[in-house]
C-alpha positions as CSV (number, residue, x, y, z in Angstrom):
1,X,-3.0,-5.1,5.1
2,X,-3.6,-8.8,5.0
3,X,-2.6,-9.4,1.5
4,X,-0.9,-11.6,-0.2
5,X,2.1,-11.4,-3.5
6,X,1.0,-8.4,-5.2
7,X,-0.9,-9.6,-8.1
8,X,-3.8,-7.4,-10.1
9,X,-5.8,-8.8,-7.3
10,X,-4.2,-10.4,-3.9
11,X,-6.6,-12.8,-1.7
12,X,-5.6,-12.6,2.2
13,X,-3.0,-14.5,4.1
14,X,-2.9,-16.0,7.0
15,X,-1.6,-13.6,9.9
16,X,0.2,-14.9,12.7
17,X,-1.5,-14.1,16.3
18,X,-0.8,-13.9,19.6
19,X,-1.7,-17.2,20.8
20,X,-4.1,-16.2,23.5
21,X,-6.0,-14.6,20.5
22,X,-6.4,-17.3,17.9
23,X,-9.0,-20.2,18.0
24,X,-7.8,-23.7,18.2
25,X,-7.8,-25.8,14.8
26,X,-11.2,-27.7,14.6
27,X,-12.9,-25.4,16.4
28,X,-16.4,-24.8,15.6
29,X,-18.5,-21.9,17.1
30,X,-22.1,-20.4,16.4
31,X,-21.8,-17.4,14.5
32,X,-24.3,-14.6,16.0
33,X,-25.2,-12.4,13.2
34,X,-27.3,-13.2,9.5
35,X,-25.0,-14.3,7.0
36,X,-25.9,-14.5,3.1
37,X,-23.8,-15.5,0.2
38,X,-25.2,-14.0,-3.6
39,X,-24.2,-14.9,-7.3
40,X,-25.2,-13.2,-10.1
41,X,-27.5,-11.2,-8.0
42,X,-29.4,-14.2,-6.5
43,X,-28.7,-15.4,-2.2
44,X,-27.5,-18.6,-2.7
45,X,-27.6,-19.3,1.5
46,X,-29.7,-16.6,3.6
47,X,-29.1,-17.8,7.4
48,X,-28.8,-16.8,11.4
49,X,-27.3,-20.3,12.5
50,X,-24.1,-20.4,10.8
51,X,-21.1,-21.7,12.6
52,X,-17.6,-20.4,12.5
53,X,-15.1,-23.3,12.1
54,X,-11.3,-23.0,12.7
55,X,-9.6,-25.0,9.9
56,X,-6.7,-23.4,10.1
57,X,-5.6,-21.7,13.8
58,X,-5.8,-18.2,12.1
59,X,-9.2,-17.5,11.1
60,X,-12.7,-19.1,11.3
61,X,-14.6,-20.5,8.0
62,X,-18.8,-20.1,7.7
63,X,-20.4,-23.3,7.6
64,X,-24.3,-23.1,6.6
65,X,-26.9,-25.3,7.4
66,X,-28.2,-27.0,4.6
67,X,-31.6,-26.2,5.0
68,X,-31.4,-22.6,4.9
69,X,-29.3,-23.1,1.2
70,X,-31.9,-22.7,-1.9
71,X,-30.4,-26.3,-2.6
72,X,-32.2,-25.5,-6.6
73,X,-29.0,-23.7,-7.2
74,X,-26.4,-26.4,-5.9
75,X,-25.4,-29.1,-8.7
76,X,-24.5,-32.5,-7.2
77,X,-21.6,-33.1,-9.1
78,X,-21.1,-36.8,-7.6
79,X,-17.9,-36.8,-5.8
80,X,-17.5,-37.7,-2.0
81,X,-14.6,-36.6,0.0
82,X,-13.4,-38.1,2.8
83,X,-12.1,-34.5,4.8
84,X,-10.3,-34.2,8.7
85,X,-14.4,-33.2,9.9
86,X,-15.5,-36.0,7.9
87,X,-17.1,-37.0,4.4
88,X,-18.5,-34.2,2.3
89,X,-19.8,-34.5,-1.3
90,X,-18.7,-32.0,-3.8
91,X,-21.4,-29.5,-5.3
92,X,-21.4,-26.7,-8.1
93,X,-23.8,-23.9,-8.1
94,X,-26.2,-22.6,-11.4
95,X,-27.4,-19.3,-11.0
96,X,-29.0,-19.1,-15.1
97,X,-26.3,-19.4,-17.1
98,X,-23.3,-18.9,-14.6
99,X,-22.3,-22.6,-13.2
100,X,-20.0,-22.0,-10.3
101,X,-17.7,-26.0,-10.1
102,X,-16.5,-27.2,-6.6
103,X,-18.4,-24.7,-5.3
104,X,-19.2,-26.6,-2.3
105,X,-19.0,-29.4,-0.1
106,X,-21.9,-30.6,1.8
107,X,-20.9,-32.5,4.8
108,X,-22.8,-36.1,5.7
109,X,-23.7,-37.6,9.1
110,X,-20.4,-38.5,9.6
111,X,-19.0,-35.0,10.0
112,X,-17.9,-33.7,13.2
113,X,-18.4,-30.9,15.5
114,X,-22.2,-31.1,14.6
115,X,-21.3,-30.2,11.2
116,X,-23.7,-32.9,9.6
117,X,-25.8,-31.6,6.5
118,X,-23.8,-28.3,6.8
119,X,-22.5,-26.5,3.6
120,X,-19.1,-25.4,3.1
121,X,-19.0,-22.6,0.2
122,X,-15.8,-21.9,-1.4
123,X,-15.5,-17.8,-0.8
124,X,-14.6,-17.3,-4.2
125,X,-17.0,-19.2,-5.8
126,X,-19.8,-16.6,-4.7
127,X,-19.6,-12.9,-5.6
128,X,-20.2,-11.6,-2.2
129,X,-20.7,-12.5,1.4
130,X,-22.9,-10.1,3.4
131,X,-22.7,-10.2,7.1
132,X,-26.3,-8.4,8.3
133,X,-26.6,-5.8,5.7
134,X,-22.7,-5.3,5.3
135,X,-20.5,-6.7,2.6
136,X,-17.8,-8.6,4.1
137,X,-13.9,-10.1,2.1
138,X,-11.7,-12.7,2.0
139,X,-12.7,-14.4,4.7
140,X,-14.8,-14.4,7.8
141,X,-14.0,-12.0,10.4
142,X,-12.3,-13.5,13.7
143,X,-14.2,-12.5,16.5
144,X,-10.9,-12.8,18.7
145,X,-9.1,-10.2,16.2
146,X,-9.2,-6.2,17.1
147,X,-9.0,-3.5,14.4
148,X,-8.7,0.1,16.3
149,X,-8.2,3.2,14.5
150,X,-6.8,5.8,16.7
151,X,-5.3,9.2,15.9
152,X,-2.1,10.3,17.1
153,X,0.3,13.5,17.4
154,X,3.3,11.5,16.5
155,X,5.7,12.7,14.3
156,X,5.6,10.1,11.3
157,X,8.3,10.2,8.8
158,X,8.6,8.0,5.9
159,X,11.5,7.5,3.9
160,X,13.0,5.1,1.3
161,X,17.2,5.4,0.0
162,X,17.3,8.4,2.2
163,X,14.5,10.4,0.4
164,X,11.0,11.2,2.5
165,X,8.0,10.4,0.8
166,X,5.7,11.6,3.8
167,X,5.8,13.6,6.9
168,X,3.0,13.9,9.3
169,X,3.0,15.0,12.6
170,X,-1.3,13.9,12.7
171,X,-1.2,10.1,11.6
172,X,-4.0,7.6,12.2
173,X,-2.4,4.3,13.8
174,X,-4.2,1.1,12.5
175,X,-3.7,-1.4,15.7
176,X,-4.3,-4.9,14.4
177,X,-3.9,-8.0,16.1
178,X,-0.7,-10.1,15.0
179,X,0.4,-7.3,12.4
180,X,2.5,-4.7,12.9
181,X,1.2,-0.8,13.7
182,X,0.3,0.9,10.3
183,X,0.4,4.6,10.0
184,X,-1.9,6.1,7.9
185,X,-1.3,10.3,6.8
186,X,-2.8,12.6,5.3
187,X,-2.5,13.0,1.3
188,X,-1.2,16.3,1.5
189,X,1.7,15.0,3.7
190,X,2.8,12.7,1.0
191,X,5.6,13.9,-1.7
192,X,3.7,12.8,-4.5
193,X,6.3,13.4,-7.0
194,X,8.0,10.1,-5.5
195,X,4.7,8.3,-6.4
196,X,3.3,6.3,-9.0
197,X,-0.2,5.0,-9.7
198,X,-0.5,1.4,-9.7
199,X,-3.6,-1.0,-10.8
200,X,-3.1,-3.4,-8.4
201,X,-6.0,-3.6,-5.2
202,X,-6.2,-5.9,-1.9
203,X,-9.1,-7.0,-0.2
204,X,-9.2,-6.9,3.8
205,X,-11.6,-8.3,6.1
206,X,-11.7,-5.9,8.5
207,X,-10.3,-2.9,6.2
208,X,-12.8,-3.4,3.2
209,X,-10.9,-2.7,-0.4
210,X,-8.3,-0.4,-1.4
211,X,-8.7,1.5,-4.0
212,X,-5.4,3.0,-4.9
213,X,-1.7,1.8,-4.9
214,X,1.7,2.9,-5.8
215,X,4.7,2.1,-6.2
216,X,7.7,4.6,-5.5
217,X,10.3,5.9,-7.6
218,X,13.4,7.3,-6.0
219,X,17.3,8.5,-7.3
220,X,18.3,5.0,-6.7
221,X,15.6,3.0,-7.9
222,X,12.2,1.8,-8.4
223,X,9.9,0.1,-5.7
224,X,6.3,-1.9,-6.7
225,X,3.4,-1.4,-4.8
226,X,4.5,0.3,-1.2
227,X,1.8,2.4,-0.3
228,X,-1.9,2.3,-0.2
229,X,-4.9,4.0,0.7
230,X,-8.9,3.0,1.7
231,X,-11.4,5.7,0.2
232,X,-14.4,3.7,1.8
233,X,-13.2,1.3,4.6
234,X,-15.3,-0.9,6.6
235,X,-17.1,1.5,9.6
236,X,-15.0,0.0,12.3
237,X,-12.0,1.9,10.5
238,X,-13.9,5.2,9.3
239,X,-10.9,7.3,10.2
240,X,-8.4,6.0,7.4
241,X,-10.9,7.4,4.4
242,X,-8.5,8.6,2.2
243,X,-5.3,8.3,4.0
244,X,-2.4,6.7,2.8
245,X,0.3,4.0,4.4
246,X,3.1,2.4,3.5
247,X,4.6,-1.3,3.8
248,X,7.1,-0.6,7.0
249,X,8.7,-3.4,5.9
250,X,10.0,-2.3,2.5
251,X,10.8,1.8,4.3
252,X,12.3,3.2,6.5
253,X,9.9,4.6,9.2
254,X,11.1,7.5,11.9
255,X,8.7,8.3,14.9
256,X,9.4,11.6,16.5
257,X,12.8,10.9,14.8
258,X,14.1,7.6,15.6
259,X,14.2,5.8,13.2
260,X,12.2,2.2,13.6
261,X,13.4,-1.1,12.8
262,X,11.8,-2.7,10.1
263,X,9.0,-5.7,11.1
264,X,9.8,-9.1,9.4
265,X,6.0,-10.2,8.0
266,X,5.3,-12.0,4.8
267,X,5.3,-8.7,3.0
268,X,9.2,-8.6,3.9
Protein backbone atom coordinates (compact mmCIF):
# COMPACT_ATOMS: atom_id res chain seq x y z
CA UNK A 1 0.00 0.00 0.00
CA UNK A 2 2.11 2.86 -1.17
CA UNK A 3 0.08 5.59 0.28
CA UNK A 4 0.51 8.41 1.78
CA UNK A 5 -1.39 10.42 5.23
CA UNK A 6 -4.78 9.21 4.95
CA UNK A 7 -6.64 11.94 3.33
CA UNK A 8 -10.17 11.47 1.26
CA UNK A 9 -7.66 10.75 -1.35
CA UNK A 10 -3.71 9.75 -0.66
CA UNK A 11 -1.13 10.12 -3.72
CA UNK A 12 1.87 7.46 -3.33
CA UNK A 13 5.10 7.84 -1.38
CA UNK A 14 8.19 7.03 -1.96
CA UNK A 15 9.16 3.41 -0.79
CA UNK A 16 12.50 2.58 0.34
CA UNK A 17 14.30 -0.37 -1.79
CA UNK A 18 16.81 -2.64 -1.57
CA UNK A 19 19.50 -0.90 -3.19
CA UNK A 20 20.46 -3.42 -5.77
CA UNK A 21 16.75 -2.77 -6.91
CA UNK A 22 16.34 0.97 -7.33
CA UNK A 23 17.67 3.05 -10.29
CA UNK A 24 20.27 5.60 -9.73
CA UNK A 25 19.08 9.41 -9.55
CA UNK A 26 19.34 10.94 -13.19
CA UNK A 27 18.87 8.01 -14.76
CA UNK A 28 17.18 7.93 -17.93
CA UNK A 29 16.01 4.72 -19.72
CA UNK A 30 13.68 3.90 -22.84
CA UNK A 31 10.46 2.87 -21.80
CA UNK A 32 9.27 -0.26 -23.96
CA UNK A 33 5.65 -0.17 -24.08
CA UNK A 34 2.87 2.72 -25.67
CA UNK A 35 2.19 5.29 -23.21
CA UNK A 36 -0.79 7.87 -23.51
CA UNK A 37 -1.83 10.61 -21.17
CA UNK A 38 -5.94 11.86 -21.68
CA UNK A 39 -7.95 15.01 -20.37
CA UNK A 40 -11.32 15.43 -20.63
CA UNK A 41 -11.50 12.52 -22.86
CA UNK A 42 -8.95 13.78 -25.35
CA UNK A 43 -4.84 11.97 -25.58
CA UNK A 44 -2.91 14.68 -24.87
CA UNK A 45 0.61 12.56 -25.68
CA UNK A 46 0.09 9.09 -27.63
CA UNK A 47 3.80 7.56 -27.88
CA UNK A 48 6.25 4.24 -28.03
CA UNK A 49 9.50 6.23 -27.29
CA UNK A 50 9.03 7.52 -23.96
CA UNK A 51 11.89 7.45 -21.49
CA UNK A 52 11.80 6.59 -17.90
CA UNK A 53 13.83 9.08 -15.86
CA UNK A 54 14.92 8.56 -12.18
CA UNK A 55 14.53 11.95 -10.39
CA UNK A 56 14.36 10.63 -7.35
CA UNK A 57 16.24 6.98 -6.55
CA UNK A 58 12.76 5.34 -5.94
CA UNK A 59 10.86 5.42 -9.01
CA UNK A 60 11.17 6.49 -12.68
CA UNK A 61 9.13 9.62 -14.27
CA UNK A 62 7.73 9.38 -18.29
CA UNK A 63 9.36 11.86 -20.29
CA UNK A 64 7.55 12.26 -23.89
CA UNK A 65 8.91 13.37 -26.96
CA UNK A 66 7.65 16.39 -28.05
CA UNK A 67 6.67 15.47 -31.29
CA UNK A 68 4.37 12.84 -30.48
CA UNK A 69 2.41 15.56 -27.97
CA UNK A 70 -0.75 17.20 -29.91
CA UNK A 71 1.36 20.51 -28.99
CA UNK A 72 -2.56 22.43 -29.94
CA UNK A 73 -3.45 21.54 -26.44
CA UNK A 74 -0.19 22.82 -24.58
CA UNK A 75 -0.36 26.66 -23.60
CA UNK A 76 3.05 28.33 -23.49
CA UNK A 77 2.70 30.06 -20.46
CA UNK A 78 6.19 31.96 -20.76
CA UNK A 79 8.28 30.84 -17.96
CA UNK A 80 11.75 29.13 -18.34
CA UNK A 81 13.21 27.08 -15.62
CA UNK A 82 16.54 26.43 -15.16
CA UNK A 83 16.05 22.41 -13.61
CA UNK A 84 19.21 19.67 -12.35
CA UNK A 85 18.55 18.04 -16.37
CA UNK A 86 18.58 21.47 -17.66
CA UNK A 87 16.22 24.40 -18.76
CA UNK A 88 12.59 23.65 -19.36
CA UNK A 89 9.75 26.15 -20.18
CA UNK A 90 6.61 25.87 -18.31
CA UNK A 91 3.29 24.93 -20.24
CA UNK A 92 -0.50 24.53 -19.37
CA UNK A 93 -2.86 22.33 -21.28
CA UNK A 94 -6.64 23.37 -22.90
CA UNK A 95 -8.71 20.64 -23.59
CA UNK A 96 -12.22 23.05 -24.47
CA UNK A 97 -12.96 24.65 -21.53
CA UNK A 98 -10.73 22.74 -18.96
CA UNK A 99 -7.11 24.70 -18.81
CA UNK A 100 -4.76 22.41 -16.95
CA UNK A 101 -1.67 25.35 -15.32
CA UNK A 102 1.99 24.05 -14.86
CA UNK A 103 0.98 21.29 -16.61
CA UNK A 104 4.17 20.79 -18.10
CA UNK A 105 7.69 21.52 -18.76
CA UNK A 106 9.14 21.13 -22.01
CA UNK A 107 12.83 20.71 -21.87
CA UNK A 108 15.29 22.79 -24.41
CA UNK A 109 18.59 21.77 -26.08
CA UNK A 110 20.33 22.16 -23.06
CA UNK A 111 18.72 19.23 -21.26
CA UNK A 112 20.51 16.24 -20.37
CA UNK A 113 20.44 12.57 -20.81
CA UNK A 114 18.99 13.23 -24.45
CA UNK A 115 16.14 14.81 -22.91
CA UNK A 116 16.11 17.80 -25.41
CA UNK A 117 12.43 18.76 -26.75
CA UNK A 118 11.10 16.13 -24.31
CA UNK A 119 7.88 16.86 -22.23
CA UNK A 120 7.48 16.38 -18.67
CA UNK A 121 3.65 16.11 -17.64
CA UNK A 122 2.77 16.67 -14.18
CA UNK A 123 0.63 13.19 -13.31
CA UNK A 124 -1.96 14.99 -11.81
CA UNK A 125 -2.52 17.43 -14.21
CA UNK A 126 -3.90 14.67 -16.72
CA UNK A 127 -6.87 12.45 -15.77
CA UNK A 128 -5.31 9.22 -16.73
CA UNK A 129 -2.12 7.58 -17.88
CA UNK A 130 -2.60 4.44 -19.92
CA UNK A 131 0.27 2.10 -20.38
CA UNK A 132 -0.77 -0.13 -23.79
CA UNK A 133 -4.39 -0.47 -23.21
CA UNK A 134 -4.14 -0.44 -19.28
CA UNK A 135 -4.85 2.43 -16.90
CA UNK A 136 -1.90 2.98 -14.86
CA UNK A 137 -1.60 5.52 -10.98
CA UNK A 138 0.45 7.58 -9.22
CA UNK A 139 3.29 7.13 -10.92
CA UNK A 140 5.20 5.07 -13.48
CA UNK A 141 5.78 1.52 -12.66
CA UNK A 142 9.51 0.61 -11.73
CA UNK A 143 10.61 -2.05 -13.86
CA UNK A 144 13.19 -3.08 -11.09
CA UNK A 145 10.12 -3.44 -8.55
CA UNK A 146 8.21 -7.06 -8.10
CA UNK A 147 4.53 -7.39 -7.04
CA UNK A 148 3.88 -11.34 -6.45
CA UNK A 149 0.61 -12.58 -5.20
CA UNK A 150 0.98 -15.97 -3.80
CA UNK A 151 -1.41 -18.02 -1.58
CA UNK A 152 -0.44 -19.52 1.46
CA UNK A 153 -1.73 -22.04 4.26
CA UNK A 154 -0.47 -19.93 7.03
CA UNK A 155 -2.33 -19.39 9.85
CA UNK A 156 -2.97 -15.43 9.90
CA UNK A 157 -4.33 -13.86 12.93
CA UNK A 158 -5.02 -10.31 13.25
CA UNK A 159 -5.57 -8.50 16.34
CA UNK A 160 -5.66 -5.02 17.85
CA UNK A 161 -5.90 -4.31 22.13
CA UNK A 162 -6.08 -8.03 22.44
CA UNK A 163 -9.34 -8.47 20.24
CA UNK A 164 -9.02 -10.49 16.65
CA UNK A 165 -10.42 -8.84 13.90
CA UNK A 166 -9.52 -11.72 11.32
CA UNK A 167 -8.42 -15.26 11.35
CA UNK A 168 -7.37 -17.12 8.23
CA UNK A 169 -5.60 -20.07 7.85
CA UNK A 170 -5.81 -19.42 3.48
CA UNK A 171 -4.31 -15.83 3.16
CA UNK A 172 -2.91 -14.31 -0.01
CA UNK A 173 0.79 -12.81 0.69
CA UNK A 174 1.38 -9.61 -1.31
CA UNK A 175 5.43 -9.69 -1.74
CA UNK A 176 6.44 -6.22 -2.73
CA UNK A 177 9.81 -4.96 -3.10
CA UNK A 178 11.03 -2.58 -0.09
CA UNK A 179 7.52 -2.95 1.78
CA UNK A 180 6.74 -5.22 4.23
CA UNK A 181 4.64 -8.74 3.47
CA UNK A 182 0.84 -7.87 3.34
CA UNK A 183 -1.70 -10.49 4.07
CA UNK A 184 -4.74 -10.37 2.41
CA UNK A 185 -8.00 -12.92 3.87
CA UNK A 186 -10.88 -13.68 2.99
CA UNK A 187 -14.09 -11.40 3.97
CA UNK A 188 -15.73 -14.01 5.77
CA UNK A 189 -12.66 -14.39 8.02
CA UNK A 190 -12.90 -10.89 9.20
CA UNK A 191 -15.13 -9.98 12.49
CA UNK A 192 -16.88 -7.34 10.89
CA UNK A 193 -18.57 -6.21 13.90
CA UNK A 194 -14.97 -4.57 14.85
CA UNK A 195 -15.30 -2.72 11.45
CA UNK A 196 -16.32 0.51 10.21
CA UNK A 197 -16.78 1.83 6.61
CA UNK A 198 -14.62 4.59 5.79
CA UNK A 199 -14.67 7.09 2.56
CA UNK A 200 -11.26 7.38 2.23
CA UNK A 201 -9.36 5.44 -1.10
CA UNK A 202 -5.53 5.02 -2.14
CA UNK A 203 -4.21 4.71 -5.44
CA UNK A 204 -1.28 2.03 -6.17
CA UNK A 205 0.79 1.62 -9.08
CA UNK A 206 1.06 -1.84 -9.18
CA UNK A 207 -2.17 -2.59 -6.94
CA UNK A 208 -4.71 -0.33 -9.01
CA UNK A 209 -7.38 1.53 -6.44
CA UNK A 210 -9.06 0.43 -3.42
CA UNK A 211 -12.20 0.65 -3.11
CA UNK A 212 -13.13 0.16 0.50
CA UNK A 213 -11.55 1.11 3.90
CA UNK A 214 -12.19 0.97 7.55
CA UNK A 215 -11.34 1.93 10.39
CA UNK A 216 -11.65 -0.33 13.65
CA UNK A 217 -13.43 0.02 16.71
CA UNK A 218 -12.41 -1.91 19.73
CA UNK A 219 -13.25 -1.93 23.92
CA UNK A 220 -10.40 0.38 24.19
CA UNK A 221 -10.66 2.53 21.48
CA UNK A 222 -11.07 3.77 17.98
CA UNK A 223 -8.51 3.26 15.08
CA UNK A 224 -8.78 5.30 11.38
CA UNK A 225 -8.38 3.68 8.35
CA UNK A 226 -6.43 0.03 9.19
CA UNK A 227 -7.66 -2.20 6.71
CA UNK A 228 -8.37 -2.23 3.10
CA UNK A 229 -9.48 -4.22 0.26
CA UNK A 230 -8.96 -4.16 -3.94
CA UNK A 231 -12.30 -5.33 -5.72
CA UNK A 232 -10.55 -4.96 -9.14
CA UNK A 233 -6.67 -4.84 -8.87
CA UNK A 234 -4.29 -4.51 -11.50
CA UNK A 235 -3.97 -8.27 -13.37
CA UNK A 236 -0.52 -8.83 -12.00
CA UNK A 237 -2.37 -9.10 -8.51
CA UNK A 238 -5.77 -10.85 -9.61
CA UNK A 239 -5.75 -13.01 -6.54
CA UNK A 240 -6.46 -10.16 -3.87
CA UNK A 241 -10.16 -9.33 -5.55
CA UNK A 242 -12.07 -8.77 -2.73
CA UNK A 243 -9.76 -9.61 0.05
CA UNK A 244 -9.01 -7.49 2.81
CA UNK A 245 -5.55 -6.49 4.74
CA UNK A 246 -4.52 -4.60 7.41
CA UNK A 247 -1.63 -1.91 8.22
CA UNK A 248 0.81 -4.47 10.29
CA UNK A 249 2.17 -1.58 11.57
CA UNK A 250 -0.82 -0.21 13.52
CA UNK A 251 -1.87 -4.43 14.66
CA UNK A 252 -0.77 -6.90 16.03
CA UNK A 253 -0.14 -9.84 13.46
CA UNK A 254 0.30 -13.72 14.69
CA UNK A 255 1.58 -16.30 12.04
CA UNK A 256 0.80 -19.85 12.99
CA UNK A 257 0.74 -18.15 16.42
CA UNK A 258 3.71 -16.15 17.09
CA UNK A 259 3.07 -13.20 17.23
CA UNK A 260 5.12 -10.77 14.61
CA UNK A 261 6.86 -7.69 15.42
CA UNK A 262 5.52 -4.80 13.99
CA UNK A 263 7.51 -3.16 10.68
CA UNK A 264 8.56 0.53 11.14
CA UNK A 265 7.30 2.21 7.46
CA UNK A 266 5.96 5.63 6.99
CA UNK A 267 2.51 4.26 7.83
CA UNK A 268 4.00 3.70 11.52
Amino acid sequence: MTDDVLTERRIDQPRVEHPQMAAAKGRVEPAPRRVRGVVAGTVVFDTRRALYVWESPYYPQYYVPLADVDRSLLIDEDRTMALSLGSARRHGVRVGTQVRGAAARVFGSDADGGLADHVRFEWSALDSWWEEDEEIFVHPRNPYVRVDAVRSRTRVRVERDGEVLADSDAPVLVFETGLPTRYYVDRADVRWERMVSSSSETACPYKGRTTDFWSVRTSMGAYDDLAWSYQFPLPAVAGIAGLVAFFDEKVDLFLDDVLQARPVTHFS
